[in-house]
N, C-alpha and C positions, 0 to 999 in steps of 0.2 A: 244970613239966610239968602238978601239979595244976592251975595256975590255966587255962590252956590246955584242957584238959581239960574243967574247967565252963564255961570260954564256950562251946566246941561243945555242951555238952550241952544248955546254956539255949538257944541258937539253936536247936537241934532240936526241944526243947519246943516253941519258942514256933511252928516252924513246924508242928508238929503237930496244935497245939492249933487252930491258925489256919482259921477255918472260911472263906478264899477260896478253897479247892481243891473247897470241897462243892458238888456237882453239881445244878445246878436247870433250871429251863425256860427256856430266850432268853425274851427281853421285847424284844419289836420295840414302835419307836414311828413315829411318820409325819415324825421328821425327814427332810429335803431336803438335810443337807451333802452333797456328794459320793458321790451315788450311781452306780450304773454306768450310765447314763444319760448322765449329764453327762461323767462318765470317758473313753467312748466319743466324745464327740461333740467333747471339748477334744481327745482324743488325734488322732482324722480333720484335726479343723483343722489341727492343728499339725505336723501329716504333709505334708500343702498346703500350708501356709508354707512351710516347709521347700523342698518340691522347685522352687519357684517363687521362692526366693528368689537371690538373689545364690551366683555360684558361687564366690567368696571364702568364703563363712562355711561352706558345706560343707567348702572344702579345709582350712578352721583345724581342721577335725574330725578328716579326715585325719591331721592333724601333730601332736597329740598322743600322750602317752606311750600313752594305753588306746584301747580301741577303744571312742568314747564311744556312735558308733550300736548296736552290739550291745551293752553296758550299757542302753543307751535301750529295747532292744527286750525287753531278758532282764528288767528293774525293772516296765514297762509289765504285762508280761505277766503276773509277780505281782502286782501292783497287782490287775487286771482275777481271777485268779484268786482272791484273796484277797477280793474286793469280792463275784462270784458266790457264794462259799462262806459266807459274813457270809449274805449273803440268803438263799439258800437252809436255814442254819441257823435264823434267826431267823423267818422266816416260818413254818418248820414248829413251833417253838418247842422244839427238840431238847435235849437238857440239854448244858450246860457250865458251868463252871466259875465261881465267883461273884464271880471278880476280874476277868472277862472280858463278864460280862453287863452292857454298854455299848455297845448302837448304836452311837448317835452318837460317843463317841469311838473308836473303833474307826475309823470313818469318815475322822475327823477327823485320826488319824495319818497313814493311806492318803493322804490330802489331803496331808500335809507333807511326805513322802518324796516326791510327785509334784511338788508346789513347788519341793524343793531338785532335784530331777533337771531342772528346766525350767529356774532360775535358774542352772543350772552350764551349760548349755547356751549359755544367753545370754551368758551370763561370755565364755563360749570364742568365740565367734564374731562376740562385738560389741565387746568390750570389753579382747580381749588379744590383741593382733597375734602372728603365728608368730615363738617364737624357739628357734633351734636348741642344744640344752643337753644332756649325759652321758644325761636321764631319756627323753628321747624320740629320741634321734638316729637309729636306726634307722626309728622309721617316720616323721621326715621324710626321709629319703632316700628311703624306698622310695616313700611316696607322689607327693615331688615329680618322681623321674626317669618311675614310670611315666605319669605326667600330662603331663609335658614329650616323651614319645618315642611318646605320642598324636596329639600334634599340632593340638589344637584351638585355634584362634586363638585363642575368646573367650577360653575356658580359662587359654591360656597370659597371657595380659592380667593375668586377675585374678590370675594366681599374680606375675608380674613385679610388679606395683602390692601383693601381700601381701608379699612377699619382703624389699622394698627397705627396712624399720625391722631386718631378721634381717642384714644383709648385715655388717655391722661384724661379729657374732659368727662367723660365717659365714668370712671371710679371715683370722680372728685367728686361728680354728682350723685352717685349713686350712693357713695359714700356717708353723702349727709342727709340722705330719709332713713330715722330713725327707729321709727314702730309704728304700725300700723294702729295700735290702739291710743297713741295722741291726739289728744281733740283737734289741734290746729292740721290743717291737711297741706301738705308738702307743696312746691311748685311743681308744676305738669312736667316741667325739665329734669326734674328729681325721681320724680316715677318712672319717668320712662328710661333713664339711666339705670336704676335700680334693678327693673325687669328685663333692659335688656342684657345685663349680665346672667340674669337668672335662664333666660333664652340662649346666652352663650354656649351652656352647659349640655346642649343636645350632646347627643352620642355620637351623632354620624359628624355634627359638628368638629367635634376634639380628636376622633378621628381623623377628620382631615388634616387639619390642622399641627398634629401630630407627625403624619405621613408627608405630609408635602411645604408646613410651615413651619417650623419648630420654634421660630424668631418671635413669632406673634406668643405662643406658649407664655414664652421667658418674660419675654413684656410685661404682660397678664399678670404672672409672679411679681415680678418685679414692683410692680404700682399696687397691686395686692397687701405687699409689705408696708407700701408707702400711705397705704390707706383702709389701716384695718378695720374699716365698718362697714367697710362694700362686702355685697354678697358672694362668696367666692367659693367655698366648700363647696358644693355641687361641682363646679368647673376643675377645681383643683382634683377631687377624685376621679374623675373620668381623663381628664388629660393624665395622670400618670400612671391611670390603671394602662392605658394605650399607647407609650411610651414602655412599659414593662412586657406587654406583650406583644406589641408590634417589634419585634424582633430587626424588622429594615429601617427602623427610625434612629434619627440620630444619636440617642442615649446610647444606643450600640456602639456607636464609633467614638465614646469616650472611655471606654476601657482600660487603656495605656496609650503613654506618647509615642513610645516605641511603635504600636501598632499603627495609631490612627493620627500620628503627627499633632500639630496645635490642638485639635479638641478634644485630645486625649490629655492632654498637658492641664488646657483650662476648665475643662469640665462647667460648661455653662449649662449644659441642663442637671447635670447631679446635683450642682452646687447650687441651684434655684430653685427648682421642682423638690427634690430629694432633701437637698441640706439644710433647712432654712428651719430651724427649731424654731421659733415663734412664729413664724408662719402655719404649719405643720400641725402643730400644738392648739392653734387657735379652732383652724378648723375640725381637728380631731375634738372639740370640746362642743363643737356643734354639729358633730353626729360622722363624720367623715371627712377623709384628707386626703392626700395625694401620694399614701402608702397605702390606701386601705386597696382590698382586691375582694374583688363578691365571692361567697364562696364556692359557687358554680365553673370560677374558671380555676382555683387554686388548684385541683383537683388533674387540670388539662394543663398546667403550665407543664414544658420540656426542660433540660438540661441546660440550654443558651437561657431561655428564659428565666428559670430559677436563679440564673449566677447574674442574672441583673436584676431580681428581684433582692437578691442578698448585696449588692454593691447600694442598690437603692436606701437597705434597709441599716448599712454601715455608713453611711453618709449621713440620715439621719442620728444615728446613734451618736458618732463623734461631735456634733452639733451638740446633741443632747449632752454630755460630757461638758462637751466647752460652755456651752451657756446655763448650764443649768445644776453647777457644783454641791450646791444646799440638798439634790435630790430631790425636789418636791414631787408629787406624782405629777406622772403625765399619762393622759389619755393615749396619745401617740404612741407612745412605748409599750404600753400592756397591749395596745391593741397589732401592736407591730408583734411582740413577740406570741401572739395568739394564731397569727398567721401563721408566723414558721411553726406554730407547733401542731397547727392544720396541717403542716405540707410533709408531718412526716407520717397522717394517719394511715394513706395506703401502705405502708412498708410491709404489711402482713403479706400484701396480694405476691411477694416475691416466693413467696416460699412455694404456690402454684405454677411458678413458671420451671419448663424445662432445663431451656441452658440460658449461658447469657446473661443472669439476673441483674448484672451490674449496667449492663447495656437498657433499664426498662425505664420507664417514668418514672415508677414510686421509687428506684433506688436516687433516681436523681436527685429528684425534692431533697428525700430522706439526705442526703449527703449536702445537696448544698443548706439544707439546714443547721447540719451538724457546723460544716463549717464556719455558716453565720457565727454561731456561737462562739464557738473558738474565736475567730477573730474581734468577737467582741469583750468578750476576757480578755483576748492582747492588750486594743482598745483603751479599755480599763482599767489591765496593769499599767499603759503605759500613762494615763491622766493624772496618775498620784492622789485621785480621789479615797479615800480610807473606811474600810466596813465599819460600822457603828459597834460598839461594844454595851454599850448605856443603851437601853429601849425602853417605850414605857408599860407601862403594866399589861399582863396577859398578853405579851408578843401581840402588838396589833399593828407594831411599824413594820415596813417590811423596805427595804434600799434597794439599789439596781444590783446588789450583791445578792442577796434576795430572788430577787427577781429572775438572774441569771442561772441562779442554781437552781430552782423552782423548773425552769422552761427545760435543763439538761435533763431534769429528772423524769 
């Protein structure tokens, strides 16, 4: 305890003794580091930058843990205050303190805290894509859903094309909150993964997205498959109801190789969106999938449209085939051939038209229905799969042979 005792005393000494506390007159010199001049005029620019630049690196600003513009603007602010008060001190040559009578460095600190607050900036917006983690989850939710329920096209663009390196983290978390009615409650990181898929699912969203991102879509699918407890049904119906009848979207240009060269050949959206019978199945088991179509537009699809809604609904089928030889029911399928047997209600209306009849909507539907069919009879001759002959009592089995002749009839 005595030896403790003399080191605080010698420290006291020594700071007593210590004549940088004694008070003298500022000593201004005609250094040029970092005056408020130049302070002002970096901070204006980079204000400009900023609002003119790409609306991706604002949103990474967004989605972080702190609010990094109001730090920007509360650092700035003493910056600038601390810089006027330097000058103003030193110019009049007011006394302070003689560990502190340095201009220039003085300056020169100010300079370094504005360096690192510019360099962290950069960091965040150039250099580290959004990803969603325990330290920020809250405000990327918050800022992504009120961004997305804006509705600004470009906006939504640049958030889909930031989004898509977060999205594995994104379904892993979302993934794993189970039920709302478990007593233990999830991690806040888990919630907000969860909803924010459920936010993915806007309209004007998958529209977009559809129209201008297709990559981000297949993603989605993709990890979807890879994590089937994330909430996805909602997303999965609206992106390929909008793939079916956005007609300019790129589902169009997988047609034939002949026509549309490699992604006619690989078919990345038929064979993920469209092909994916456990995918597909899953969703269709929780209410809607990425074949289902509202019945308000089946009514308005056209001729292009219908032959992608039939390539859509023969992609699934062969799927069905290959994975699913036992026939067990599927949701997906009844509800698929419920559609084409919606699309061939108007055929009546043709018998009111004058000429032309084959040129109208309803004949179209009606035709490319019919062909669905057909081709999925081929389909199914060609799987080697066999009509049942043994059923159990009171015909209550019904096979996709069943099924098929039910829908021709």
């Amino acid at each position: 305890m005595h030896f403790v005792t003399n080191i605080f005393s010698t420290v006291y000494d020594a700071i007593r003794n210590w004549n940088g506390f004694q008070l003298e007159p500022a000593i201004s010199d005609t250094s040029s580091v970092f005056g408020l001049a130049q302070f002002l005029s970096t901070l204006a620019l980079l204000v400009v930058v900023f609002n003119v630049s790409d609306f991706r690196y604002r949103y990474r600003l967004y989605v972080t843990r702190y609010d990094i513009r109001k730090a920007a603007i509360l650092t700035a602010s003493a910056i600038a205050g601390v810089l006027l008060l330097t000058e103003f001190w030193f110019q009049n040559a007011l006394p302070i303190p003689r560990f502190l009578n340095h201009y220039s460095n003085i300056k020169i600190v100010l300079a370094a805290v504005f360096l690192v607050l510019i360099i962290y900036i950069v960091l965040v917006c150039f250099l580290r894509p959004p990803k969603l983690a325990r330290a920020n989850a809250v405000q990327f939710f918050r800022a992504t859903t009120h961004l997305i329920h804006q509705g600004n096209k470009d906006r939504l663009q640049a958030i889909a094309e930031d989004l898509g390196p977060a999205m594995e983290d994104i379904f892993r978390l979302g993934s794993q909150v189970r039920s709302h009615s478990e007593p233990s409650k999830p991690p806040i990181e888990q919630v907000c993964a969860h909803d924010l898929l459920l936010t993915l699912a806007d309209r004007r969203f998958c529209n977009l997205i559809v129209d201008r991102d297709p990559a981000f879509a297949i993603r989605c699918f993709v990890l979807a498959i890879k994590y089937p407890e994330a909430p996805f049904a909602q997303f999965s119906r609206n992106v390929g109801e909008e793939f079916i009848v956005n007609t300019d979207s790129a589902f169009y240009q997988e047609d034939s190789g002949y026509s549309s060269g490699y992604f006619g050949y690989a078919k990345p959206i038929t064979s993920t969106v469209f092909g994916s019978y456990e995918l597909i199945e899953r969703c269709a088991t929780k209410g809607v999938s990425s074949l289902e179509l509202h019945y308000s537009i089946i009514d308005t699809l056209d001729a292009i449209q219908m032959e992608g809604f039939k390539r859509a609904g023969l992609a699934f089928f062969s799927a069905y085939l290959e994975k699913n030889p036992h026939q067990s029911h599927s949701y997906a399928f009844a509800r698929l051939l419920a559609s084409v047997d919606s699309c061939t209600s108007g055929i009546y209306k043709i018998n009111n038209l004058a000429v032309d009849e084959w040129k109208s909507p309803e004949y179209a539907r009606f035709k490319a229905a019919a062909d669905f069919l057909k081709e999925a009879i081929a389909l199914l001759d060609k799987s080697g799969i066999k009509a049942r002959s043994v059923r159990p009592g009171k015909e209550t089995f019904h096979d996709v042979y069943d099924a098929l002749a039910q829908a021709v009839v």
